[in-house]
N, C-alpha and C positions, 0 to 999 in steps of 0.2 A: 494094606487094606484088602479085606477079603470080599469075594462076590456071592457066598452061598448062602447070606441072613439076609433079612429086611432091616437088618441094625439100619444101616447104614440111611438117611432119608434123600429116596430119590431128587428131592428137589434139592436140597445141598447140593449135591453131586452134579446134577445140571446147570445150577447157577457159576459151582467151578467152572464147569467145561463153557458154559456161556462165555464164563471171564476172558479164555482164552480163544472162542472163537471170534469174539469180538475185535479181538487182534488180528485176526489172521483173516478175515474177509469187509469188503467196504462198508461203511453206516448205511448207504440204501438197502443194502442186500441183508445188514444184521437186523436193521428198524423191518425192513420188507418179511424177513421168514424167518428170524429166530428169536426176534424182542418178545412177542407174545405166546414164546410154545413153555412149555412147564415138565419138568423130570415127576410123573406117574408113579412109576413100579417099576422095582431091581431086584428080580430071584433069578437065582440059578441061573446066571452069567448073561440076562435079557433085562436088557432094559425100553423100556416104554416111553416117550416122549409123547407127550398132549399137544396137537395142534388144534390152531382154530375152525380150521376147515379141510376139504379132502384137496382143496388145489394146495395149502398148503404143506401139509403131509403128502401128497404124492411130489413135489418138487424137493422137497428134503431128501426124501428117500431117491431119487433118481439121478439129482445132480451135487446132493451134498455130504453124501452116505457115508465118503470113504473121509471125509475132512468133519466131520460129527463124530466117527468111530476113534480118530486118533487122539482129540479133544479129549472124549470119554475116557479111553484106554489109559490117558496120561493121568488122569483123574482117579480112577479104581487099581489102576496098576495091576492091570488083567484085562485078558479078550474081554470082548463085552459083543454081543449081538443084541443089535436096534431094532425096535418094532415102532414105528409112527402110528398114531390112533386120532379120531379124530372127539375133542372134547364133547361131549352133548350139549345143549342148551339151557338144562338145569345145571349145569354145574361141576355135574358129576364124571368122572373120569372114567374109560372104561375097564373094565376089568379084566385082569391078567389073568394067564389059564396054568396052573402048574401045572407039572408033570403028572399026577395022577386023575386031570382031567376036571378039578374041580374050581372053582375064581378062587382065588386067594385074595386077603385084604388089602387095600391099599389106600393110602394116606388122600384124603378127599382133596382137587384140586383148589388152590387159593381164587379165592373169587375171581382177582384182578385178571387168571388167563383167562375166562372165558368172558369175560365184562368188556375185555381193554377191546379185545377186535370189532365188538357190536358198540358198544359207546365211543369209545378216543380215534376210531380208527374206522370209520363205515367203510363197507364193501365197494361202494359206489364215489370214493374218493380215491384216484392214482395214488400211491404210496408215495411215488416217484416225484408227486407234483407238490414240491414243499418250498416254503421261502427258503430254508437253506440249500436247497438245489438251484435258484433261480439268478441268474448271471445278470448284472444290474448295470446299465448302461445308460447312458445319453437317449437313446430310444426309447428306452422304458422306465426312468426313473421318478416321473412322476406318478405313475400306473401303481409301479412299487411300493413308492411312498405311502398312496393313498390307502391299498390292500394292507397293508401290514400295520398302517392308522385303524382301518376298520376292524382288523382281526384284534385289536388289543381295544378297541374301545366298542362293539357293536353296538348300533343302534342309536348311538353319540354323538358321531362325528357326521360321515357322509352319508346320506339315507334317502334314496338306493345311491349306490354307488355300481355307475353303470363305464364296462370297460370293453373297447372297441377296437377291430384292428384287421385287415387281413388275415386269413387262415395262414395257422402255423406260427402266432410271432406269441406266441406264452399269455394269451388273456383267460385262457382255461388253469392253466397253470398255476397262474394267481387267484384265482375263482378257489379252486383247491386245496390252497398253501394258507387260505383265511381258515375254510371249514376245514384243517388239520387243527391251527393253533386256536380255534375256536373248541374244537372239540376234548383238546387236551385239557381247557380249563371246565369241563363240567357240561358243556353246552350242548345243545341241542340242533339238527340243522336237517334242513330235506335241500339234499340235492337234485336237481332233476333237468332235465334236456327239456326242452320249449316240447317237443314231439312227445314225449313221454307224460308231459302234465297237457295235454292236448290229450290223447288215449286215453287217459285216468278220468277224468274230464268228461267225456263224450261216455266213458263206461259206466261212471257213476249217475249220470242223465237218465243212460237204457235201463238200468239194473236197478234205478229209485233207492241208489246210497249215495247222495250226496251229503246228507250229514255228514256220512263217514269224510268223502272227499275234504270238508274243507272245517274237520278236525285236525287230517291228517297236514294240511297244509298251515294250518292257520296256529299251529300247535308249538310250531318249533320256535328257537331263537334267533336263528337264522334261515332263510330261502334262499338258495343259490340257484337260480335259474340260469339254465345255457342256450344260445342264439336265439334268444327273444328278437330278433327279425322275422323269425318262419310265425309268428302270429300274424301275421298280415295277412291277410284273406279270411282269416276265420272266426268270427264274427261271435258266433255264440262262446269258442274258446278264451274271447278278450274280454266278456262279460265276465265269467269264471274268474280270471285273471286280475279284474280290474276289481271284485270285492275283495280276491284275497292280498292285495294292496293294499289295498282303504285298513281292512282289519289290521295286516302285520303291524303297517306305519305308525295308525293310530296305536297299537299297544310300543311302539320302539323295540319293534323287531326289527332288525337287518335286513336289507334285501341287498343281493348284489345279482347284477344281470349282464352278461355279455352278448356282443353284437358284432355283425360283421364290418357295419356304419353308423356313422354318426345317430343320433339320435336325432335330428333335423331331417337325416335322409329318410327315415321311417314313415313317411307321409301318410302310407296306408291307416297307419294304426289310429285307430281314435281319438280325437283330438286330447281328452281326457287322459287318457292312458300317455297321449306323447307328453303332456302338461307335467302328469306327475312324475315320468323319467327324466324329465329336464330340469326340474325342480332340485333335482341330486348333486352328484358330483359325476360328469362325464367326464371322461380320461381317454384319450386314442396312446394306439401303440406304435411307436413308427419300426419300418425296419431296420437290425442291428447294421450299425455301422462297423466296420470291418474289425477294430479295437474290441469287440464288444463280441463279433462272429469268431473271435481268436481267442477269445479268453472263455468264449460256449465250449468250444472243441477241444481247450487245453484242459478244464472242468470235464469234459464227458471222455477225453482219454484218462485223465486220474482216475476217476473213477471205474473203470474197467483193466486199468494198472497197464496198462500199455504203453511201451515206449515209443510213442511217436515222437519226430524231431520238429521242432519249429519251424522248419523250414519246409515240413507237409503241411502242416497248419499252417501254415501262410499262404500255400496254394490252393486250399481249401477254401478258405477265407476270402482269399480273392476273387474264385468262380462263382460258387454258390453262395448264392444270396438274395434270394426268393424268399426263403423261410426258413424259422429254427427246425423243422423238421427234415427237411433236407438238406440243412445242413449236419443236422447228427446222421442220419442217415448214411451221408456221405461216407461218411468217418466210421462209420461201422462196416460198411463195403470195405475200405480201406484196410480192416482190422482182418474181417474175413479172409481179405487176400492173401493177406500177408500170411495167417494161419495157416491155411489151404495150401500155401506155395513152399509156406517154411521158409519163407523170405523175411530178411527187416523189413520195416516201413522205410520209404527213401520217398524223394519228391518223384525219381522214376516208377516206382510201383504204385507212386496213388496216384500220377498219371494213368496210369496202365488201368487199375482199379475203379477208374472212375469215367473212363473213357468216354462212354455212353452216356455220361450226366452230365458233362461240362460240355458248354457247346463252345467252340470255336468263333470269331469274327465274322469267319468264311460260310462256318454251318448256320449263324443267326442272320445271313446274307448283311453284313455290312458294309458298304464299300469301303475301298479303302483311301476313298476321299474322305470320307468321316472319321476313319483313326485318323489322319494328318489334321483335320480339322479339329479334331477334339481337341488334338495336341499344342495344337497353333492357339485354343482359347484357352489352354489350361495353365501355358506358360506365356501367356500373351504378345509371344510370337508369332509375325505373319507368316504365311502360310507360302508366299515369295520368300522369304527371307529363308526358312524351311530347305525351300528347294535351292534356294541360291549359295553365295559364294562366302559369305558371309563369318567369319571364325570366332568371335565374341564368344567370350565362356555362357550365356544366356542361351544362343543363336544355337552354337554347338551343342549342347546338354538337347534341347530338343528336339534337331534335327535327328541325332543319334536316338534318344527314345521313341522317336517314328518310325526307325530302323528297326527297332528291335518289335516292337509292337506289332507293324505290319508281318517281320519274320512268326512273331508268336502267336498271335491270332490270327493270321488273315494266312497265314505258312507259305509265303510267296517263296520264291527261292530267289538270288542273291541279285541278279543282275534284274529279275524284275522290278523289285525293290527299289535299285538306283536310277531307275527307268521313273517307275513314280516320283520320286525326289529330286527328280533334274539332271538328269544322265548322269550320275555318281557311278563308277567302275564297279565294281562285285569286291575287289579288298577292300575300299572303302569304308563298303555298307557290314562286310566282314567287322573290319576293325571298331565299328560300331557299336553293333550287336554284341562284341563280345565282351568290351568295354562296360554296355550298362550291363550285364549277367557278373561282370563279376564285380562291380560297385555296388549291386544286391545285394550281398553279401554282407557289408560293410555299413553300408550309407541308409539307414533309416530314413531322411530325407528323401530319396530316392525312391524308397517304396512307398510311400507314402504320395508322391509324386503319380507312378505308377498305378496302384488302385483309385483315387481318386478319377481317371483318365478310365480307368476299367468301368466305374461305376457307371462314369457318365454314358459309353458305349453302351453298357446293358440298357438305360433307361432310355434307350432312342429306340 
């Protein structure tokens, strides 16, 4: 195949090399920056690729240049130099400069790249936040259920469908993952943060466009509203708020609304306005339980292709557990380091890695009458028996897991240890200690033992 005609139609050519980069980098990163770009124009060994925008054309060109250029290469079977451009808004592609200075023609873009980014895909929706990214658990599977009920049926089923949670545990996410699979059938949607239709709001008041406002709002097939809690105190914004309800509902529009609380804890908000949120379907999010924190982490190492072993994921899992955010977070420190140092991942390096985020027993000041007691109710032995003389395979499994717990969290050294536990010698508490690290290993039961004993410490 040669490179010096326009025979050849750029967008074949692209759709090849698509083929194959699709292979060769993850679905978030292919759906994120190369599902919607389009092959332009091919003279004279340059080729033009059409992006939807300049973030995504300047990310192509800077982090994926030299893995697009090999794609191509394999494809025209010749150098090839890439130019990223960014599509216009009518449609039109831009235009390539020959060599003598003048545009040369080029094959007009297919509708779908420059439609797909502004319809299927708004700017103002995370890419990243789709039902196929989202890790389905015990914690969140009714939340799930109902989001992806409303994304296939809107305005049918739950209406609003309001979802509540502590910051950080995926109710954004699902908020997102509707107006994706909403938007890919055809649909229509305004997203907007409670502050942002607050602004709009109060602008369209000063400026006498409120027509326009509650066009724009009352227009789509879906409302996706975010921390509809921050409307408490603002009075004229909940009047605003409270017609463009009454409209959507009545026409069976969709609303979905997220909160930090319940919808009973919203007391501020107008009786009205709380009347019609409770009317819905409210769903709380709890936090991931560790099963659920370990298959988040095992999911967002795939994805990033990284060989972590499960046995940093299990120590991940175990610490952090405040929120999905930092727990990826974590894991991304973890990945840094590992690059940075040119080390594997190991349980010692994302120790090391994480230092500073995982707090200790001793840094959360717990005593360490509280691990022996947690222990003493976790396995329903006393807390005398713990300390005493006692050798029952029951009696022993948890005096040992005292031992090791105190070493690992609370980092006593050996003879303090048996000092807490009822004058036990320093081999004792040794042989202890080493015992449950290395039935870790092995015994599922065990850990499961283990974190549950964790969780309860952090929620003291």
């Amino acid at each position: 195949m040669t490179t010096t005609t326009t025979a050849e139609h750029p967008r074949q050519i692209w759709d090849a090399a698509l083929g194959q980069l699709q292979l060769r980098v993850t679905r978030p990163n292919f759906e994120t920056w190369l599902k919607n770009t389009v092959g332009v124009a091919y003279r004279d060994g340059e080729f033009v690729v059409g992006a939807p925008n300049a973030f995504v054309a300047e990310t192509l060109e800077q982090r994926m240049y030299s893995l697009i250029s090999r794609a191509l290469e394999s494809v025209v079977d010749s150098e090839v130099e890439i130019r990223f451009e960014i599509m216009t808004l009518d449609g039109e592609p831009p235009a390539l400069s020959s060599s003598n200075g003048e545009h040369s023609d080029v094959p007009e873009a297919p509708p779908h790249a420059v439609a797909q980014p502004i319809i299927h895909r708004p700017a103002s929706l995370n890419s990243r936040y789709t039902f196929e990214r989202f890790v389905v658990g015990k914690s969140n599977e009714l939340a799930h259920a109902a989001a992806t009920a409303v994304a296939g049926r809107p305005g049918e089923l739950y209406n609003p469908l309001v979802l509540y949670s502590d910051v950080g545990l995926g109710k954004t996410h699902l908020m997102h993952a509707i107006g994706h699979r909403a938007t890919s059938r055809g649909l229509s949607l305004i997203y907007s943060t409670t502050e942002e239709f607050t602004n709009s709001y109060i602008r369209a008041i000063r400026e006498g466009t409120t027509d326009e406002f509650r066009e724009r709002y009352r227009s789509a097939d879906l409302l996706l509203l975010d921390d509809v809690q921050f409307l408490i105190g603002k009075e004229q914004t909940q009047e605003g708020f409270f017609h463009t309800f009454n409209a959507l509902h009545m026409t069976n529009r969709q609303i979905v609304l997220t909160s930090d609380r319940p919808v009973s804890a919203l007391a501020l908000l107008e009786d009205r306005i709380q009347s019609r949120l409770a009317g819905g379907l409210v769903v709380d999010i709890q936090p991931p339980d560790v099963e659920t924190r370990i298959a988040i982490l095992r999911a967002k190492a795939e994805e990033t292709r990284q060989d972590v072993p499960d046995s940093a994921l299990q120590f991940l899992a175990e610490r952090v557990h405040k929120n999905i955010r930092e727990l990826e977070g974590s894991l991304n420190r973890v990945v840094a380091f590992s690059d940075l140092t040119g080390s594997p991942v190991t349980v010692e390096l994302t120790k090391r890695a994480v230092a500073d985020m995982v707090e200790t027993a001793a840094e959360r000041h717990i005593p360490d009458a509280a691990i022996v007691e947690a222990v003493s109710d976790h396995f329903g032995v006393s807390i005398e028996a713990i300390k005493g003389r006692k050798r029952d395979k029951k009696t022993a499994q948890a005096r040992q897991v005292a031992m090791y717990l105190l070493r690992e969290e609370s980092q006593l050294g050996l003879s303090v240890i048996g000092k807490i536990l009822g004058g036990k010698d320093h081999t004792t508490v040794s042989h202890g200690c080493d015992r449950i690290a290395n039935q870790l290993n092995v015994d599922p039961q065990l850990r499961r033992h283990l974190i549950n004993i964790r969780e309860a410490l952090a929620s003291r």
